[in-house]
Every structure is written in structure tokens, then in C-alpha cells.
VONU-290683 format. One record per residue (C-alpha): x, y, z. Coordinates in steps of 0.001 Angstrom, whole numbers, plus 524288, in hexadecimal, padded with zeros to 5 digits. Layout:
N
XYZ
...
//
This chain:
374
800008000080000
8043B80DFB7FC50
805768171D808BF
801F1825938059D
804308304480EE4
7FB7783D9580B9B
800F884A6981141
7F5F78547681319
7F2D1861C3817CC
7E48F85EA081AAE
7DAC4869BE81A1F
7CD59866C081E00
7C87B870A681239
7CF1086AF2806CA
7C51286259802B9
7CB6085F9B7F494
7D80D85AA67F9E8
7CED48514F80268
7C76584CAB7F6C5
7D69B848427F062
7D84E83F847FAD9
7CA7D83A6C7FB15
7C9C7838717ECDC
7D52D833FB7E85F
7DB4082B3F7F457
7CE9E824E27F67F
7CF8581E4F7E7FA
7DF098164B7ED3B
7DD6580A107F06F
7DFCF8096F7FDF3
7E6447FB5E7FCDF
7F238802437F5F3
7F28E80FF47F9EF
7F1A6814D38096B
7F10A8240780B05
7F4A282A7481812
7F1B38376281AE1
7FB55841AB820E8
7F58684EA482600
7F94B85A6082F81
7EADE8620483004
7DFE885A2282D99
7DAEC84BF882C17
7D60D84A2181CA1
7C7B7843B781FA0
7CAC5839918159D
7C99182A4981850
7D2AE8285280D4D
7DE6E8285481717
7E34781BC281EB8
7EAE9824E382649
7EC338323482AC9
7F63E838E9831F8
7F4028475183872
7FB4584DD58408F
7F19E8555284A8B
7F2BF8644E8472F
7EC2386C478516E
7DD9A873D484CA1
7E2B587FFF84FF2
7EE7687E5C84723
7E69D8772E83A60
7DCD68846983A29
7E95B88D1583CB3
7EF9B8855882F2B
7E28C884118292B
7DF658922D82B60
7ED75896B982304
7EE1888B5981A26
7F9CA886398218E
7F4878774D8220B
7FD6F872C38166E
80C378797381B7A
8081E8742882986
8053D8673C82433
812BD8667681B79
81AE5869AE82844
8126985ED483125
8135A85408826ED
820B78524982A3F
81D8884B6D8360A
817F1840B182CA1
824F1840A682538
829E4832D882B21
81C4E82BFC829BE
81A6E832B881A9A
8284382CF781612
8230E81E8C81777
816BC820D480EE2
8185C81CB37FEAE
811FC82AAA7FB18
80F2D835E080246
8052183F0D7FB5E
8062C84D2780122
7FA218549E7FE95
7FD9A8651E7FD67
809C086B547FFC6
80FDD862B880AA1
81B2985D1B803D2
8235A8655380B29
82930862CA81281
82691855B1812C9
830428532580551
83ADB850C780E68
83787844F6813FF
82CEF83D8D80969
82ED7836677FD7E
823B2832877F263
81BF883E147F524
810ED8451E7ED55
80CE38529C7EF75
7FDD78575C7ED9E
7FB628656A7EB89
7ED4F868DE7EBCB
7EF678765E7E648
7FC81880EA7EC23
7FBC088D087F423
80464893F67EB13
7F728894A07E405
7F16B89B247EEFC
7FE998A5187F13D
7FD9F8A9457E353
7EEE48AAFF7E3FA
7EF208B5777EF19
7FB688BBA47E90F
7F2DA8BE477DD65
7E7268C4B87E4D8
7F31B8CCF67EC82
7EF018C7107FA4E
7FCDC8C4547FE02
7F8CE8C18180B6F
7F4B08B44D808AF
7FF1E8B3147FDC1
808C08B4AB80668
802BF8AAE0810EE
8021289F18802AA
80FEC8A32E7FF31
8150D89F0A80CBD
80BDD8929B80D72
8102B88FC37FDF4
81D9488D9A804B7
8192587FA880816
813FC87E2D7F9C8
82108881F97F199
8264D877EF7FC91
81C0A86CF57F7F2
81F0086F767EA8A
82D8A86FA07E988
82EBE861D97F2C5
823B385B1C7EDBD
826E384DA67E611
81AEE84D147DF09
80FB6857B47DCEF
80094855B17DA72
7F6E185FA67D894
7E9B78632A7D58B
7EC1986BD57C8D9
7F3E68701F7BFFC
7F1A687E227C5CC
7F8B8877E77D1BF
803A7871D77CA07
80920881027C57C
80B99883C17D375
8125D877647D51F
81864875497CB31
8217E881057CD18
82826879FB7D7E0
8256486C237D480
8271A866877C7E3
8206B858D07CAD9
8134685C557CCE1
8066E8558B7C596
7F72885AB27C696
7ECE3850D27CBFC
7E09A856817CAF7
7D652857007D43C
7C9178529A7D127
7BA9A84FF17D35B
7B26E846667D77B
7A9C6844BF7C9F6
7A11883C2E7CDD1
79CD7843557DB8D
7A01B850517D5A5
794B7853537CCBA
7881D85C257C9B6
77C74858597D2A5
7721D85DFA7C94F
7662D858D87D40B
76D10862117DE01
7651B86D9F7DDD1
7674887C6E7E449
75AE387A8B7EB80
75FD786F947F29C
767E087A5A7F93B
75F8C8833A7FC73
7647C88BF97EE9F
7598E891F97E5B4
75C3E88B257D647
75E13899F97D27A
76AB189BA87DC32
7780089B3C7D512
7802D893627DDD7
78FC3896677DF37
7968D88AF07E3D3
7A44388D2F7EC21
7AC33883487F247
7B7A6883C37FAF3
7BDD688A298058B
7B7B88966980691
7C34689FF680A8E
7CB1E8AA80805C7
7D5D28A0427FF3A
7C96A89C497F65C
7C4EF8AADC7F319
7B8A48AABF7FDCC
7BA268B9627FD2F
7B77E8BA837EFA2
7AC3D8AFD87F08F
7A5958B8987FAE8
7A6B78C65F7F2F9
7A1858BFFF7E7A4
797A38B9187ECFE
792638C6437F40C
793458CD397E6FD
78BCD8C1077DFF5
781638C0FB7EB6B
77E6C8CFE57E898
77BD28CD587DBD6
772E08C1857DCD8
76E148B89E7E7BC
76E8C8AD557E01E
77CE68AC457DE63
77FA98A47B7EB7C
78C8889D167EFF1
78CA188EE67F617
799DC88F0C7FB60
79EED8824A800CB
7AAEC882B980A57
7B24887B4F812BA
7B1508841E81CC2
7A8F288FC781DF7
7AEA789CC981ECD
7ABCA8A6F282A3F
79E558AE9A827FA
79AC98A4F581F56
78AC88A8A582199
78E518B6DF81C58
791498B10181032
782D48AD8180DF8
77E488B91C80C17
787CF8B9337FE3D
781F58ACF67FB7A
78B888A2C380083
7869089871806E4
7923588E9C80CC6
7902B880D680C35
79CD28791181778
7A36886CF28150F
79B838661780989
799A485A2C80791
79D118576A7F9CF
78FFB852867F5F3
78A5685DB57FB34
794F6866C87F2FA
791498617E7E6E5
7830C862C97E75A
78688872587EA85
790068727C7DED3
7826D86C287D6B1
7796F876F97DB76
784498803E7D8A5
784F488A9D7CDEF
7936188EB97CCC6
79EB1889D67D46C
7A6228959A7D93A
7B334896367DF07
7BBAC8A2A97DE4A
7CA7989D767E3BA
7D6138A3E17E66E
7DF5C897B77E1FB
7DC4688A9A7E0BC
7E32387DCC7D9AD
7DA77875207D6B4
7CB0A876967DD68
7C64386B3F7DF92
7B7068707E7E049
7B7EA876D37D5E0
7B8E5869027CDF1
7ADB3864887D70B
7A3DC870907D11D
7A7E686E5A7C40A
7A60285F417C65B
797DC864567C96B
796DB86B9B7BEC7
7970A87B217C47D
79C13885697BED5
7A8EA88AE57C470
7AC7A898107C639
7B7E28998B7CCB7
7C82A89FC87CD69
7D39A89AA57C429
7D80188C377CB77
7DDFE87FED7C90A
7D2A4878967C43F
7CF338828D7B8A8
7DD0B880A57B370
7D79D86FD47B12D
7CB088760F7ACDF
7D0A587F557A0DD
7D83C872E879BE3
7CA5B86D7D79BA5
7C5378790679613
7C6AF8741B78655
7C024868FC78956
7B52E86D14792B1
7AEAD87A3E78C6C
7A4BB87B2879711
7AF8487CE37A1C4
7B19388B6A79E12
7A16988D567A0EB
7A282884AD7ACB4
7B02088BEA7B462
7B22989A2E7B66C
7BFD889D347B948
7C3D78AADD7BF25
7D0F48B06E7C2B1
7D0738BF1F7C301
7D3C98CAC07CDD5
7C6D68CEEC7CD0F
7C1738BE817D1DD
7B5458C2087D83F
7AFCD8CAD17CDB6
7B2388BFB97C47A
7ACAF8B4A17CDF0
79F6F8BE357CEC3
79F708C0057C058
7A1148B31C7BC76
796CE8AD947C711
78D188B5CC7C225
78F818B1C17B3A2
78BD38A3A67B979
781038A7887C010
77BBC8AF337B306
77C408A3427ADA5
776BF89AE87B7DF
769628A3B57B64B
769C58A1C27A6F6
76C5B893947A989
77904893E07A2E4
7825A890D97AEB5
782BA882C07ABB3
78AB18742F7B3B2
7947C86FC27A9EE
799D0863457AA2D
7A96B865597A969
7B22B85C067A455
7B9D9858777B128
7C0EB84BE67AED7
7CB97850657B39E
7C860851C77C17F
7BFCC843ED7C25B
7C52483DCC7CEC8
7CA3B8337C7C917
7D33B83A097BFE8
7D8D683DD87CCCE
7D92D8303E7D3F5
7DFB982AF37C834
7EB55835847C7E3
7EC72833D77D6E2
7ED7A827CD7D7B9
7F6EE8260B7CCF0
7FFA9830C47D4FC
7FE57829377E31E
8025681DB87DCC6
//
């Protein structure tokens, strides 16, 4: 039997690192592979683990590093208490940037980057906010670190790869994907069934709703949407709900907590327009989810749209299903372009396209990982 040791910085919010680990360990064969879990924060509430070893961080300190985004240098510096029981395993898989310093000691290591805070450094640089520029530039230490020690890189998108690849030469995409066969339209879901009129134009956002994902902007254009017509409303469904949440109602968002995903995707099928203005991002996982279900996207220049423009030639409809904005002036152009939608939602022209999205069918993605863990 294979041993695997996993090295992660778990982070009871990042629900589409979770669903890698669900998805794609769950399909070994558990006669020849046995995964082990390694992990400074949090327990990963996954059965797919014969073993998990934690080391007991105190509460106050996990909200102190959750609160600055300090989880994944914290975790890099505690792994190396695992060092002596990691060299005996035949792979060790090391999930974000936590190679370093653990390099030193390992052997037949493979590094998984989700997406790279140099993303998010560059991102605040460019609105001139060089507060929290300054505060990624000194955590990006620990990902130029990753980079130049790491044996082996996977990541989500080629988006990804740039930033890598500028410090690591031997670095290969695996995409992310989607469930297919859970991920699709419910057309017997109906708005009524939660508590919407038929005539409501429903904006669906998911994710962390914070200033790293733009939650400023979301609120100042939902108020200036709201003034200009009650019907435009805002199901926003979070993780965690921000502070004052219940003033938020009165701009027409209305927070849904901790989802099940059933529940999620019969909000995506009542839906109108999936709407997600982001500072950076490298891949989105729910944004593949509302296409999956057929919404129309509007939403900032990521990873994902970079697979979705090589599609473009070969899927027409994609340019009437995604909106993609990058511009100083964001907001005005999220309004604008919401409106359009909704124009065409009265006229009956805002119509659930199908996309071609073979390329993120789940088990594209089991087959490429388990070709690399063997």
C-alpha cells in the first residue's frame, strides 16, 4: 500500500479546496493508496482520511491568524515538527504554499497551489491601497519561498501558472471542476417557493462577503440598483455573515449561512444573473457551479475566463452567457451591465444557455489526478 502524507493550512471557509479532497481522494482505492492528513489550524471534516495529525493551536491564536490571513506562514513554520514522521511516507502532497521550509528535510514531494497572493499584492497596488499591498508583499515572502523550493508544482489555471512560472520552471495546470451530474438547472424550482414574486430579478453572489472580495462595491451598487427599481434584489450566500448584516435588507440583500449544496443549487435555478465583482481570483470554483446551472455571469477579469475565451470559437453563446469587466470605473460598469440583463429579463430575452464545459467534468479531473499521485 502507498502511504500519502497531505500538508494543509485548513480554513474552515474554503469550501473548494474541501471539495478536492472529497472528490478526487474518495475515487483511490483504498486497498492501494492510504492518505494521512497533516494540519496546524483546523481538522478537514472529511472521512476520506485514515489518519489525521493536528497539533492543538489555541482559539485565540487561529481567529488572531484567521483574522490577517496568517494561517498558511504559521502552518509552514509548525509543519516542521512533522518533519521526522513525513520523511517515512512514499509521497507527501503539500496543499498551498508550505513547501518551505519543509524542502530541507523531504523527498518525493508535490506542491498544490490553489491560486498566489502575489495576485492579491498586485491587485491592491493597482487600486493604490498600498496599505494592504504592503501587508501581501510581506506575506508573498512565504510564496516566492514555495515557489523557488518546490519539486513539483500543480495548479488550478493557467492564470496561476504566470505567477509561478517566473520562479519555477516545472509547473503543470490541473483544472478544477464540477460536479455535472449534481450541478445542473432545476427548471421545477420556482421563485415562489422562496417567498420571491416571478417578476423579481434575482442577483446571485457567492462567497466570502468581505472587502478582499469587493463587498464594498457590492453594497454601493446594490443601493444605487435598489433606488432605481425594487425588483432588482440580491440573494447573497456566505460563509459567514458580515456585521449589520439586517441593514443590508433594506438594499435588497437578503443573506442565506452555510448552504447546503442542494439547497445552493436550487437558489442558483431560481436565479437570474450570477453576480460576483472580485478583486483577484485564480480559478472560482462557483463560478463553474452557475454556469453548470446555466446563469448568466457577470463578473471581474479571473482565471476561469482565460479557459472560457479558448472556448469561445467553439461555444458562440458563451459571449451572451459571461460578462467580463475590468475597468477603474467597476461599479458603474457592474450597474450598467446588470441593468442591460434585467432589460432583457422583462423582454424575455435574458435566456439559460447550456455551455460547453467538458473541460471541467469531474472526471477529467480524477483521471489527471490520479495519473499524477501515481
Amino acid at each position: 500500500m502507498k502511504k500519502i502524507a497531505l500538508l494543509y493550512a485548513w480554513k474552515s471557509t474554503q469550501g473548494g479546496i474541501t471539495s478536492f479532497y472529497k472528490d478526487i481522494l474518495w475515487s483511490f482505492d483504498s486497498t492501494k493508496y492510504e492518505f494521512h492528513i497533516f494540519t496546524a489550524t483546523e481538522k478537514m471534516p472529511l472521512d476520506v482520511f485514515s489518519h489525521t495529525e493536528t497539533i492543538n493551536t489555541p482559539e485565540w491564536l487561529l481567529n488572531f491568524i484567521f483574522k490577517f490571513n496568517l494561517h498558511i506562514p504559521y502552518s509552514s513554520l509548525v509543519m516542521l515538527l512533522f518533519y521526522r514522521k513525513l520523511k517515512k511516507y512514499d509521497q507527501v502532497i503539500i496543499n498551498q504554499e508550505l513547501s518551505f521550509p519543509l524542502w530541507i528535510f523531504l523527498k518525493n514531494d508535490i506542491t498544490i497551489l490553489h491560486g498566489s497572493t502575489l495576485m492579491a499584492m498586485h491587485s491592491w497596488i493597482k487600486e493604490k491601497k498600498y496599505f494592504y499591498a504592503l501587508y501581501y508583499f510581506i506575506v508573498s515572502f512565504n510564496t516566492v519561498l514555495t515557489y523557488l523550493v518546490a519539486s513539483k508544482v500543480y495548479t488550478v489555471s493557467e492564470f496561476t501558472k504566470n505567477y509561478i512560472s517566473k520562479f519555477n520552471n516545472n509547473v503543470e495546470v490541473c483544472w478544477l471542476w464540477v460536479d455535472q451530474n449534481f450541478w445542473k438547472l432545476e427548471k421545477h424550482v420556482k421563485k415562489i417557493d422562496f417567498w420571491f414574486k416571478e417578476s423579481d430579478f434575482l442577483l446571485i453572489f457567492v462567497w466570502r462577503f468581505d472587502i478582499w472580495k469587493w463587498s464594498d462595491k457590492v453594497i454601493s451598487i446594490m443601493d444605487s440598483l435598489s433606488k432605481k427599481n425594487k425588483d432588482i434584489k440580491m440573494l447573497a450566500c456566505v460563509s459567514k455573515l458580515p456585521e449589520n448584516y439586517k441593514e443590508y435588507e433594506k438594499i435588497w440583500i437578503q443573506f442565506f449561512k452555510n448552504l447546503w449544496k442542494e439547497d445552493l443549487k436550487k437558489l442558483y435555478s431560481i436565479s437570474d444573473t450570477f453576480f460576483f465583482p472580485t478583486r483577484y481570483e485564480w480559478y472560482w470554483l462557483v463560478l463553474a457551479e452557475a454556469l453548470s446551472v446555466w446563469l448568466p455571469v457577470v463578473t471581474s477579469n479571473i482565471a476561469l475566463w482565460n479557459l472560457l475565451k479558448c472556448s469561445k470559437s467553439k461555444d458562440s453563446s458563451i459571449g451572451n452567457q459571461v460578462q467580463i469587466l475590468e475597468s477603474e470605473d467597476i461599479a458603474k460598469q457592474y450597474e450598467d451591465a446588470v441593468l442591460n440583463n434585467y432589460k432583457r429579463f422583462l423582454k424575455g430575452e435574458l435566456l439559460k444557455y447550456r455551455l460547453n464545459l467538458n473541460y471541467l467534468n469531474l472526471q477529467n479531473a480524477i483521471d489527471k489526478w490520479v495519473t499524477i499521485f501515481k
